[in-house]
Gaussian input, Z-matrix of N, CA and C with variables (Angstrom, degrees):
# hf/3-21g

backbone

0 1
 N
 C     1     B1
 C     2     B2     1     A1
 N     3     B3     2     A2     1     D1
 C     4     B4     3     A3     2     D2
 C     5     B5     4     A4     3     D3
 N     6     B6     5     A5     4     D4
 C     7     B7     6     A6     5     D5
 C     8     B8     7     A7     6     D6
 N     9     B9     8     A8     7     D7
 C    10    B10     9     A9     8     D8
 C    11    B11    10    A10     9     D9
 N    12    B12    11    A11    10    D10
 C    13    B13    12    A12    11    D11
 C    14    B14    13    A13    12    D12
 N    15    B15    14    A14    13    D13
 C    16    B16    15    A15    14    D14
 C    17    B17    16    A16    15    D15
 N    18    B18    17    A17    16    D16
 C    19    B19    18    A18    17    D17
 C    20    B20    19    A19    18    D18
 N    21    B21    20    A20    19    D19
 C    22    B22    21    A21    20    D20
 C    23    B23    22    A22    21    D21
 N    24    B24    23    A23    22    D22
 C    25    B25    24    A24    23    D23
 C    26    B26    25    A25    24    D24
 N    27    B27    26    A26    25    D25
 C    28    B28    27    A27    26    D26
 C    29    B29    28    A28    27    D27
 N    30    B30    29    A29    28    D28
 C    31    B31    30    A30    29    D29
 C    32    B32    31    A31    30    D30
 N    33    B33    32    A32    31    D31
 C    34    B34    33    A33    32    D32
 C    35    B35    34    A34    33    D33
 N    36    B36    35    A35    34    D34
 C    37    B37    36    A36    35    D35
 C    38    B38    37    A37    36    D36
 N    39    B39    38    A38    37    D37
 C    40    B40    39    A39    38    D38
 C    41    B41    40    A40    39    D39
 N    42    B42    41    A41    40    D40
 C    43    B43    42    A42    41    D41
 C    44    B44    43    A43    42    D42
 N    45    B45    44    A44    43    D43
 C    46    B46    45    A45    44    D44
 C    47    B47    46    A46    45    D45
 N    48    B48    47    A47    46    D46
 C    49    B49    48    A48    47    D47
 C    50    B50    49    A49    48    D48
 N    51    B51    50    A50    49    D49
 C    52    B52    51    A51    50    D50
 C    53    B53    52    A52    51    D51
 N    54    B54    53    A53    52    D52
 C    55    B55    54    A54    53    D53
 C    56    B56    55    A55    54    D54
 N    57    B57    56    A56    55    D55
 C    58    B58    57    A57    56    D56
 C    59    B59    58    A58    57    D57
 N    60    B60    59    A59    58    D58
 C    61    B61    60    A60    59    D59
 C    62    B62    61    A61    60    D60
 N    63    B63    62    A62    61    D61
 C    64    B64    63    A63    62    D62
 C    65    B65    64    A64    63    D63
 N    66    B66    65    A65    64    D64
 C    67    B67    66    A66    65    D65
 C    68    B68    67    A67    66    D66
 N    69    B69    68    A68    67    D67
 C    70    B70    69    A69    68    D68
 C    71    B71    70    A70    69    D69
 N    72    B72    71    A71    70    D70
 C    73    B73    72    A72    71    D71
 C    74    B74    73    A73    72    D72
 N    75    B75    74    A74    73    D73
 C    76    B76    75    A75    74    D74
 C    77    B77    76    A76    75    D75
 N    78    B78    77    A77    76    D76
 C    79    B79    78    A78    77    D77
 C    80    B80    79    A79    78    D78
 N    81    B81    80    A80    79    D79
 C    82    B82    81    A81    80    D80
 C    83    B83    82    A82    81    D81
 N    84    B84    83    A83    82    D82
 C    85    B85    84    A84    83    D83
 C    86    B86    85    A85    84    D84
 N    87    B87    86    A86    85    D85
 C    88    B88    87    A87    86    D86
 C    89    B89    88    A88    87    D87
 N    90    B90    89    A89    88    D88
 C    91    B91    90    A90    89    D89
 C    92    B92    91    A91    90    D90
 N    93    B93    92    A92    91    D91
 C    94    B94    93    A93    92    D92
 C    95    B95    94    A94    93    D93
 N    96    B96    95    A95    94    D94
 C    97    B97    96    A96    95    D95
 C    98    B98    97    A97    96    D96
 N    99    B99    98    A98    97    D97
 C   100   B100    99    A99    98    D98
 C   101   B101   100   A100    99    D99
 N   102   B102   101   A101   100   D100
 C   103   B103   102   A102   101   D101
 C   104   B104   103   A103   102   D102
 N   105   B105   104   A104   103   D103
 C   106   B106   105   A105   104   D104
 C   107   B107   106   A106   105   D105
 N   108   B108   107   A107   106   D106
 C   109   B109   108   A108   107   D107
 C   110   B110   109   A109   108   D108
 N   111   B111   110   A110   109   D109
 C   112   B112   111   A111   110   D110
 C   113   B113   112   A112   111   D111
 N   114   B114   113   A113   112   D112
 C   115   B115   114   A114   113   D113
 C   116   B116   115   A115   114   D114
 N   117   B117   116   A116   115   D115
 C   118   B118   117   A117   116   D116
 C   119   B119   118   A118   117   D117
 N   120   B120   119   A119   118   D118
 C   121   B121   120   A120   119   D119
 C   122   B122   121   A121   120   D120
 N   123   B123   122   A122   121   D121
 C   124   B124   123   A123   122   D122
 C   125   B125   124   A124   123   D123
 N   126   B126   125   A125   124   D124
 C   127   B127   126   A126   125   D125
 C   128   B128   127   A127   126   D126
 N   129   B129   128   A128   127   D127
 C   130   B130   129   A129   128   D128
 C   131   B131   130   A130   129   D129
 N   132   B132   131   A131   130   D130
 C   133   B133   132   A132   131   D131
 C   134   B134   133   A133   132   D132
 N   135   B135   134   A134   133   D133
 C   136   B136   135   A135   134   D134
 C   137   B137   136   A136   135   D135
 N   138   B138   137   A137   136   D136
 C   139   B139   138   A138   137   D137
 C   140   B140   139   A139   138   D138
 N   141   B141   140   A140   139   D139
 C   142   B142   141   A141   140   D140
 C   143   B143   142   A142   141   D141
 N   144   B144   143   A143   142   D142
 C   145   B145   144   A144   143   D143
 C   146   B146   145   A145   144   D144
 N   147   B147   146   A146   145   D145
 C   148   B148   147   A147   146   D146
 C   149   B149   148   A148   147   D147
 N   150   B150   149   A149   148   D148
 C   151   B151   150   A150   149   D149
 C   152   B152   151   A151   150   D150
 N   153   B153   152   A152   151   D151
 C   154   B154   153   A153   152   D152
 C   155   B155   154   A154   153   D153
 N   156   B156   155   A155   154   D154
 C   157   B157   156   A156   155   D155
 C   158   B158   157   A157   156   D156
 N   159   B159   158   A158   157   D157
 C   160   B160   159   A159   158   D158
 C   161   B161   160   A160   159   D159
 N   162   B162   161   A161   160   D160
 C   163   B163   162   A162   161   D161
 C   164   B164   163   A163   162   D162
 N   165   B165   164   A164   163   D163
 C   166   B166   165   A165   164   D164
 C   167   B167   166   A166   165   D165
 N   168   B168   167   A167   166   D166
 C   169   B169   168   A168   167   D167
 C   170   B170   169   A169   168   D168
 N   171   B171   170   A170   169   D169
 C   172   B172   171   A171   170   D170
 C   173   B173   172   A172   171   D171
 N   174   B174   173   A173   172   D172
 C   175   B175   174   A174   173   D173
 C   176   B176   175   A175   174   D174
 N   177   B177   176   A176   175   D175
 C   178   B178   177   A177   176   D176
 C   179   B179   178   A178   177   D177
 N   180   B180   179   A179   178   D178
 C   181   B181   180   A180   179   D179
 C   182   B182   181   A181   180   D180
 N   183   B183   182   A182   181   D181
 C   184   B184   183   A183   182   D182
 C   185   B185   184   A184   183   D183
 N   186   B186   185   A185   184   D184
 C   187   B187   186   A186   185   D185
 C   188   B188   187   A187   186   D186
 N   189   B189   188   A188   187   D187
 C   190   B190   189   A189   188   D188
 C   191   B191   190   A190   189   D189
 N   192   B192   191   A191   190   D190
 C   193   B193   192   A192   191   D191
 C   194   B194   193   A193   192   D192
 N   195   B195   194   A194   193   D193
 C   196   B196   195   A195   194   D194
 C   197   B197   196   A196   195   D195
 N   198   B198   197   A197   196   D196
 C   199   B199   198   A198   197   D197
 C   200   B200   199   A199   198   D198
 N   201   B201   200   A200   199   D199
 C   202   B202   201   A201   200   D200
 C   203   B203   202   A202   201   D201
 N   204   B204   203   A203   202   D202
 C   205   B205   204   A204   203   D203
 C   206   B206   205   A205   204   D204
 N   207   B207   206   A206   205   D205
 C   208   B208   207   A207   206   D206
 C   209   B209   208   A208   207   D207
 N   210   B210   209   A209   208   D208
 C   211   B211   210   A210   209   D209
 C   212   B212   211   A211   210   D210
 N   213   B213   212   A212   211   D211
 C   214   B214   213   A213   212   D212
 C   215   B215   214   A214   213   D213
 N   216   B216   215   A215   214   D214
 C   217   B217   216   A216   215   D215
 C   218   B218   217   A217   216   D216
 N   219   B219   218   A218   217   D217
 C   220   B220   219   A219   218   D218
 C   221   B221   220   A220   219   D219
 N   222   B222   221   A221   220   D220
 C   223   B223   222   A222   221   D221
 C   224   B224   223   A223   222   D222
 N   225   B225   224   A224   223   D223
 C   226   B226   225   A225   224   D224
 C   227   B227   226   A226   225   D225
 N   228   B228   227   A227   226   D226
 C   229   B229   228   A228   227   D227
 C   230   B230   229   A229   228   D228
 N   231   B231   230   A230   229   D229
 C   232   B232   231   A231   230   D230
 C   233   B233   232   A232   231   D231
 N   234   B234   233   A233   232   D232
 C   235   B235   234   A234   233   D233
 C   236   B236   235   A235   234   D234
 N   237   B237   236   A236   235   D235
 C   238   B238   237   A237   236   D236
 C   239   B239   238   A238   237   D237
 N   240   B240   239   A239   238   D238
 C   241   B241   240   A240   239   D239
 C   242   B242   241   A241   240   D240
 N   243   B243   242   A242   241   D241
 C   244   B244   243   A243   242   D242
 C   245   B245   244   A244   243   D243
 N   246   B246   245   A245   244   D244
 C   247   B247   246   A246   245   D245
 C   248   B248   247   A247   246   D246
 N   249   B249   248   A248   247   D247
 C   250   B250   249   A249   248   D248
 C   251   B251   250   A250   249   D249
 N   252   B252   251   A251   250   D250
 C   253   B253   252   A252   251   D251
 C   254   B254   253   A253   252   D252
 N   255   B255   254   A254   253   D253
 C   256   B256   255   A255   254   D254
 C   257   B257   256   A256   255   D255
 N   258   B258   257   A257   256   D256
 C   259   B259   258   A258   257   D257
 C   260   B260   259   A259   258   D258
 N   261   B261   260   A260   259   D259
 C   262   B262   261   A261   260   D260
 C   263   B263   262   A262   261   D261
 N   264   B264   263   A263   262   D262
 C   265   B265   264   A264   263   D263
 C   266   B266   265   A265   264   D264
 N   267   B267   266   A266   265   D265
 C   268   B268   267   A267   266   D266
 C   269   B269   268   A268   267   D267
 N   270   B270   269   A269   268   D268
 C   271   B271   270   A270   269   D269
 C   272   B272   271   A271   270   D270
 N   273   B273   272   A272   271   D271
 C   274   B274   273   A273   272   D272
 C   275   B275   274   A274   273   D273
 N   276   B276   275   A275   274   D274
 C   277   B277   276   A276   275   D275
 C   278   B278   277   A277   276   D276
 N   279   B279   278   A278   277   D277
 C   280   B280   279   A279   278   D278
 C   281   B281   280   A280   279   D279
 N   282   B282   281   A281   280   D280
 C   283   B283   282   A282   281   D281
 C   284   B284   283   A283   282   D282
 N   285   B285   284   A284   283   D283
 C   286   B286   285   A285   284   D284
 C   287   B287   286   A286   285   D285
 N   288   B288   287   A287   286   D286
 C   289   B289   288   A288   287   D287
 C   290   B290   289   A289   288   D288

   B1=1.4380
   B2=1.5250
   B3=1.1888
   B4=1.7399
   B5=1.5419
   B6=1.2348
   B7=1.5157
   B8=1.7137
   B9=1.5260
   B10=1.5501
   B11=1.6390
   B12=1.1464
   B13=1.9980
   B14=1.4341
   B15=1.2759
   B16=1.3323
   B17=1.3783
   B18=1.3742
   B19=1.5590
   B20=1.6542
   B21=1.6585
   B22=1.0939
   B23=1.4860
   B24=1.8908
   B25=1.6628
   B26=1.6700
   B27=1.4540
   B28=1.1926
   B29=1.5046
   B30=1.2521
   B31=1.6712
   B32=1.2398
   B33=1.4720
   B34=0.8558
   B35=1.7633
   B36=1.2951
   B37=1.5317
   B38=1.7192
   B39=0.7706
   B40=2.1481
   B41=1.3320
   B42=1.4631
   B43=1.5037
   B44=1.9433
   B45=1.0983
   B46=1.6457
   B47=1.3915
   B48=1.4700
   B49=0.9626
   B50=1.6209
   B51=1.2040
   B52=1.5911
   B53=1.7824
   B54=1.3608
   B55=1.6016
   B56=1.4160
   B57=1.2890
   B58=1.7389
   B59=1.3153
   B60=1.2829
   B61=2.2557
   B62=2.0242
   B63=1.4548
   B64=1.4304
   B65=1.6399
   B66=1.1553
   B67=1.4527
   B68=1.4753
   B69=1.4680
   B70=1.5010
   B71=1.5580
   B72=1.2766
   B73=1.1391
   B74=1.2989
   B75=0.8627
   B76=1.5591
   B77=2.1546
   B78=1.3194
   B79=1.5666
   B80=1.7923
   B81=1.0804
   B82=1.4450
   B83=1.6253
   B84=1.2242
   B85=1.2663
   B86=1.3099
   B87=1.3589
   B88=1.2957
   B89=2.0042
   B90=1.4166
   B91=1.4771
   B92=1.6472
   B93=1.5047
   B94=1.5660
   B95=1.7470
   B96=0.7313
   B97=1.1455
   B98=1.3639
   B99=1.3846
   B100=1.6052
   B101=1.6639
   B102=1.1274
   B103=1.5072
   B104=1.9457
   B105=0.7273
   B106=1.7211
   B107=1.9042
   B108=1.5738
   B109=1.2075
   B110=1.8275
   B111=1.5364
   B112=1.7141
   B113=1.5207
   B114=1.4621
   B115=1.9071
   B116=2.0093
   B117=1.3257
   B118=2.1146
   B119=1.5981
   B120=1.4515
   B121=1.2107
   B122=1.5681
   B123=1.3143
   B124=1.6703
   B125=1.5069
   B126=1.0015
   B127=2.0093
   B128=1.2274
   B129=1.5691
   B130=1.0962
   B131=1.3264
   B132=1.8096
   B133=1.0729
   B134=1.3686
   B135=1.3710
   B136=2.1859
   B137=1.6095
   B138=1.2991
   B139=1.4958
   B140=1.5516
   B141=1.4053
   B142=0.9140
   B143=1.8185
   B144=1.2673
   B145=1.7328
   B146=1.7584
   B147=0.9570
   B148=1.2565
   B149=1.3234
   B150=1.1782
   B151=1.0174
   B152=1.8367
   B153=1.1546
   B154=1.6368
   B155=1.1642
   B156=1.8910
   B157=1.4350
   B158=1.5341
   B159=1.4330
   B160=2.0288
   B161=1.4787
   B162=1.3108
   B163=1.2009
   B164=1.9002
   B165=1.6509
   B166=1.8226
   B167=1.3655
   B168=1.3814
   B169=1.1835
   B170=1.4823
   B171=1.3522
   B172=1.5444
   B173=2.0634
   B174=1.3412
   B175=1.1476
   B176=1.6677
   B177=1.6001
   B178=1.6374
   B179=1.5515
   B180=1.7710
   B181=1.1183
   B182=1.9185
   B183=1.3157
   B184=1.0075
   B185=1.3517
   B186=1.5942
   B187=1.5773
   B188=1.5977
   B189=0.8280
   B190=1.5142
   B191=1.5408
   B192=0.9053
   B193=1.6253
   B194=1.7800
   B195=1.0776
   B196=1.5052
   B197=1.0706
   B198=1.3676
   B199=1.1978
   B200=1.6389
   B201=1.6223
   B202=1.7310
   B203=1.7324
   B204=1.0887
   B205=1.1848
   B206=1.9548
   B207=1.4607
   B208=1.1056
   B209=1.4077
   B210=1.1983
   B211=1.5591
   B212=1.5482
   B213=1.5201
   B214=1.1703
   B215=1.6274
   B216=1.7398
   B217=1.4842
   B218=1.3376
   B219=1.3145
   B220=1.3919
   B221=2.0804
   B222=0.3610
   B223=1.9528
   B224=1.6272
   B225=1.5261
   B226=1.2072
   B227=1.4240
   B228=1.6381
   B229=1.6357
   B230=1.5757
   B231=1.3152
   B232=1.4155
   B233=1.4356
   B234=1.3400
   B235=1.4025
   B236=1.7572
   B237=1.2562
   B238=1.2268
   B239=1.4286
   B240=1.2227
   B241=1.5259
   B242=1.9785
   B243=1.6674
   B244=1.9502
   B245=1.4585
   B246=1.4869
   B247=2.1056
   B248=1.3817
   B249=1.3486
   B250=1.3991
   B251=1.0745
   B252=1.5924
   B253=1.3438
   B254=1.4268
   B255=1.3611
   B256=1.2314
   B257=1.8195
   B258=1.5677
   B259=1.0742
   B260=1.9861
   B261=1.5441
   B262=1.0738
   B263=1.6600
   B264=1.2616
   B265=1.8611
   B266=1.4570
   B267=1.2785
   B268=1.2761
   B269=1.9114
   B270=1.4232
   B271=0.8521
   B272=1.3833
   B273=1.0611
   B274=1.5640
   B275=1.2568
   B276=1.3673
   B277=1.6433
   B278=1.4205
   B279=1.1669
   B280=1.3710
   B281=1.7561
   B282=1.3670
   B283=1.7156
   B284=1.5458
   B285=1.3403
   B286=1.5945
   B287=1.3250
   B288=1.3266
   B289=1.5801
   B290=1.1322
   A1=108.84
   A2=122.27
   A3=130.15
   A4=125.81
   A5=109.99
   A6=110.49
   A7=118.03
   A8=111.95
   A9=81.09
   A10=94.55
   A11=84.33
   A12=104.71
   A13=119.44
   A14=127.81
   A15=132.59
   A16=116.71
   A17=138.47
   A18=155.75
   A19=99.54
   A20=144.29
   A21=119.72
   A22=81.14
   A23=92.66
   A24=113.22
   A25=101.43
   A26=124.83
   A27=143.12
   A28=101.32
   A29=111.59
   A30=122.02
   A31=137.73
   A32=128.08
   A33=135.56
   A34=125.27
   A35=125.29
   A36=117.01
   A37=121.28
   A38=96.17
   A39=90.50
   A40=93.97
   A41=124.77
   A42=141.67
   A43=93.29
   A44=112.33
   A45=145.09
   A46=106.86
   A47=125.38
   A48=113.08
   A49=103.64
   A50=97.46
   A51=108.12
   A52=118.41
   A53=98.50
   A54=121.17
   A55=108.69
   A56=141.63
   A57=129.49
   A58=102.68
   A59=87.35
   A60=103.81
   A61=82.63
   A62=87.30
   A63=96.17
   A64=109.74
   A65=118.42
   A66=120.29
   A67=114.25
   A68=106.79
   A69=112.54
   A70=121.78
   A71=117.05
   A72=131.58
   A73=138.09
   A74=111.48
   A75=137.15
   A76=118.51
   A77=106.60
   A78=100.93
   A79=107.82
   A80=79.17
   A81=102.48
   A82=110.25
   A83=102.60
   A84=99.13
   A85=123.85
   A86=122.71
   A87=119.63
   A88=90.07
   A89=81.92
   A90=112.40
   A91=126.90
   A92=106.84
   A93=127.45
   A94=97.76
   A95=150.21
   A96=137.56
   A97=149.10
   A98=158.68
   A99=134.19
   A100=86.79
   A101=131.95
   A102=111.85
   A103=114.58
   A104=103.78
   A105=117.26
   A106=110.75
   A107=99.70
   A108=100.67
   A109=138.85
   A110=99.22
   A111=130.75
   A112=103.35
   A113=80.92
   A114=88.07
   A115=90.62
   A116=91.46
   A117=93.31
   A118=85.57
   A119=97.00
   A120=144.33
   A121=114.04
   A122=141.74
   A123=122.04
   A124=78.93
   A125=133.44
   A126=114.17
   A127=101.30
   A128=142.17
   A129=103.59
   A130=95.62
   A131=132.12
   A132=147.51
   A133=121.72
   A134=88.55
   A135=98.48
   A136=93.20
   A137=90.10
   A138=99.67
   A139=103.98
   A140=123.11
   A141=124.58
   A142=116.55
   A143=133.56
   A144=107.35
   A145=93.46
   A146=128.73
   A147=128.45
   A148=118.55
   A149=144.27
   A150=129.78
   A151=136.54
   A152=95.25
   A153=122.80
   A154=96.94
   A155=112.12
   A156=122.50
   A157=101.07
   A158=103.16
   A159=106.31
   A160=113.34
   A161=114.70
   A162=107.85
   A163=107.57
   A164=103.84
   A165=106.23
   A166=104.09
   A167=152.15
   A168=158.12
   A169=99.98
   A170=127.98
   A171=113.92
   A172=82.26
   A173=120.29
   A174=129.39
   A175=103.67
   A176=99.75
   A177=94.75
   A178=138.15
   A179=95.62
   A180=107.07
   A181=86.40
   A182=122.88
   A183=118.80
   A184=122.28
   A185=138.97
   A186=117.28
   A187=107.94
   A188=110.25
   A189=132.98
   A190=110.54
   A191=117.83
   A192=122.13
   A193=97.08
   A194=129.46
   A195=126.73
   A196=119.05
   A197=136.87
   A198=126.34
   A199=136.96
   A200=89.55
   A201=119.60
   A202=91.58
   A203=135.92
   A204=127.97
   A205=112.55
   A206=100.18
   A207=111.61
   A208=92.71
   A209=130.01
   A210=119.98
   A211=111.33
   A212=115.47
   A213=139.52
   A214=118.05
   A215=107.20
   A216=124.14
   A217=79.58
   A218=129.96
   A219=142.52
   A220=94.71
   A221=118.10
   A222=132.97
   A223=97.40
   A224=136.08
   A225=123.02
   A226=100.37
   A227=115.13
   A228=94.54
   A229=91.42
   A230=133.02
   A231=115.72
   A232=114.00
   A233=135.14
   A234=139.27
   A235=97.17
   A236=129.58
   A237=118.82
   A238=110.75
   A239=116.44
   A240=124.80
   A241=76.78
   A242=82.92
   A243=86.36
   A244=104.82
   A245=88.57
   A246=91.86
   A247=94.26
   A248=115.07
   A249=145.87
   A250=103.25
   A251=147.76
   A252=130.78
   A253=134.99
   A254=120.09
   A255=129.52
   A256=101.06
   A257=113.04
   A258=116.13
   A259=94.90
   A260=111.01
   A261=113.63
   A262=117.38
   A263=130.86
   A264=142.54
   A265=95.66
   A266=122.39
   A267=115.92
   A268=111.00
   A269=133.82
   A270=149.29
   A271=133.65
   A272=121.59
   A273=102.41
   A274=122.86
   A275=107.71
   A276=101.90
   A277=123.65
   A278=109.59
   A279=131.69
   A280=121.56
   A281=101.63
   A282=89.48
   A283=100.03
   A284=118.42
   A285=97.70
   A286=118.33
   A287=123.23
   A288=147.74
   A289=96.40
   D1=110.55
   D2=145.31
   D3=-16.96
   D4=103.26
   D5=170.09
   D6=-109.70
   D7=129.91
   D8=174.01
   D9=-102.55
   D10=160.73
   D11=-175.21
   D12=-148.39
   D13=164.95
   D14=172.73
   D15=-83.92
   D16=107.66
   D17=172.42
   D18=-59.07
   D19=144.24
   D20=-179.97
   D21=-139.36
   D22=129.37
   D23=-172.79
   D24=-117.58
   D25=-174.42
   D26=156.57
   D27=95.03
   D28=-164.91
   D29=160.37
   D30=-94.71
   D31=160.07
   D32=157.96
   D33=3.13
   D34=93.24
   D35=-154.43
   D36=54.59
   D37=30.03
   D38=171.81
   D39=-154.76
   D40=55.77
   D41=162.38
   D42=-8.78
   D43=179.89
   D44=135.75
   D45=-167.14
   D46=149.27
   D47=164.18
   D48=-132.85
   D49=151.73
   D50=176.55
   D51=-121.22
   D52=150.25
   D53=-153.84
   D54=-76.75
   D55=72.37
   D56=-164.43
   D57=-110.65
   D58=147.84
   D59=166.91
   D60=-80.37
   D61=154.22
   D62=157.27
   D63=-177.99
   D64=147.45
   D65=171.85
   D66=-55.99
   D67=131.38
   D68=-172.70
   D69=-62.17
   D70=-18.97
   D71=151.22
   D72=-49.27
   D73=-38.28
   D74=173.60
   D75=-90.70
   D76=126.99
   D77=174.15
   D78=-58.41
   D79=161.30
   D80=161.25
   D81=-57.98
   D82=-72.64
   D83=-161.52
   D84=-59.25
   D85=-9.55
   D86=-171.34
   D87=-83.04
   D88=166.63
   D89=-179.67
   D90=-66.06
   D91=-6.80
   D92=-175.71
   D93=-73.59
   D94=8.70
   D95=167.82
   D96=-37.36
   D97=110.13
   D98=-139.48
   D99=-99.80
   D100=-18.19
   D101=-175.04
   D102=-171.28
   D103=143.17
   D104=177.40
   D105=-87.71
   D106=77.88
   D107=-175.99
   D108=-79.54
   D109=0.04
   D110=170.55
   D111=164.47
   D112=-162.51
   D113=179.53
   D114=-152.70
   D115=151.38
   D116=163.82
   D117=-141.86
   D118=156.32
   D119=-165.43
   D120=-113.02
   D121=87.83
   D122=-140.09
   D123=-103.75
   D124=-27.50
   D125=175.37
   D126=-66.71
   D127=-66.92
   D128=-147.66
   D129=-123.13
   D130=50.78
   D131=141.41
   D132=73.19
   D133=13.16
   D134=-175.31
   D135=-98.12
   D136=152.09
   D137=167.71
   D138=-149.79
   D139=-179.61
   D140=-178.17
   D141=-137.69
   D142=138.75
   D143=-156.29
   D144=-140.94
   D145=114.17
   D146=153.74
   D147=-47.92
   D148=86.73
   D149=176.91
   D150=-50.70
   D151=-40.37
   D152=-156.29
   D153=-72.82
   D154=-47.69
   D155=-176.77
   D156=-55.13
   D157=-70.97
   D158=-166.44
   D159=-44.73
   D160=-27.14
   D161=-163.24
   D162=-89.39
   D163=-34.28
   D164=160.33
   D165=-78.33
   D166=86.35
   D167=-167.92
   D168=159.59
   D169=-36.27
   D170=-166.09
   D171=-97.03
   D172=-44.95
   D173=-175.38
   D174=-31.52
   D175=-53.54
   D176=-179.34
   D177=-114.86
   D178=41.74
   D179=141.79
   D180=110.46
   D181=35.37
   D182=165.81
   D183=-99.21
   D184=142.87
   D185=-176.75
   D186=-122.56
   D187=167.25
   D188=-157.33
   D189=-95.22
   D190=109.24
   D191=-167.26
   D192=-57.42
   D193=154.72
   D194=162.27
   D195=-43.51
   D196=-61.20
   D197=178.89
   D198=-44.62
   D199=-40.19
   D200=-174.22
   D201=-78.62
   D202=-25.72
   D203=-162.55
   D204=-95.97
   D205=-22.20
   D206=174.13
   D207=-79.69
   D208=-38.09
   D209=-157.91
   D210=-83.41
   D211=-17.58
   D212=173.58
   D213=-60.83
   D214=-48.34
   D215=176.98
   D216=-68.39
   D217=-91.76
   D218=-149.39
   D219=-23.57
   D220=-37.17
   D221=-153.88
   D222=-104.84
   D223=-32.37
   D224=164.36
   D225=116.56
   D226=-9.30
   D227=-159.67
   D228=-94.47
   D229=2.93
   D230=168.61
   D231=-122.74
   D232=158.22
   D233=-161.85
   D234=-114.29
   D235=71.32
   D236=173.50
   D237=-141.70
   D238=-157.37
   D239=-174.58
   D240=-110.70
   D241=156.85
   D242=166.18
   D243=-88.27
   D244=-176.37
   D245=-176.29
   D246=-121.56
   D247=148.67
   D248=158.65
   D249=-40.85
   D250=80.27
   D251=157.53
   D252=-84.32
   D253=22.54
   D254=174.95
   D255=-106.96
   D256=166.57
   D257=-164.04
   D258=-104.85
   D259=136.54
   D260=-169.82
   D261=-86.01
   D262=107.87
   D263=-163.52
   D264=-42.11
   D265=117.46
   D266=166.60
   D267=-67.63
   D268=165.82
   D269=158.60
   D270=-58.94
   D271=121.27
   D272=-176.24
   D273=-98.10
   D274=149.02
   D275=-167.16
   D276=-117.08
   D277=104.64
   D278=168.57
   D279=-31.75
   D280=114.53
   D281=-171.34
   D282=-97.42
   D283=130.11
   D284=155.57
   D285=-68.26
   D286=163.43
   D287=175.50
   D288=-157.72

């Protein structure tokens, strides 16, 4: 199964990240990748988005990692609510004695 996800390039503090299809099996970072679908830039907020690609990739059954999918709404090319990607604190529970 096809995941798209964020690839993380550059140095030490000067992030880039780039936009890849890749089998969910497989990291990101490795080089197996089926395609280079943009790149964002989180300092100075540019990114760049193939459109045509993400959208024949989600068409056949590829999904969008959380992050990429928030960044996707954020950008217009998807029509959804974003997702919660942080993990929610469970409660702690008080025993009586």
């Amino acid at each position: 199964m096809l995941t798209i996800r964020f690839k993380r390039e550059g140095v030490k503090k000067q992030g880039l990240f780039r936009i890849v299809a890749v089998d969910k099996r497989i990291s990101a970072a490795s080089s197996k990748n089926k395609g280079v679908l943009g790149w964002w830039d989180p300092k100075t907020k540019k990114s760049l988005i193939k459109k045509d690609l993400i959208m024949k990739y989600l068409k056949e059954g590829a999904i969008p990692s959380p992050t990429v999918h928030n960044f996707l709404v954020k950008n217009g090319l998807i029509k959804s609510a974003k997702i919660a990607k942080h993990k929610k604190a469970k409660k702690k529970e008080e025993s009586a004695a």
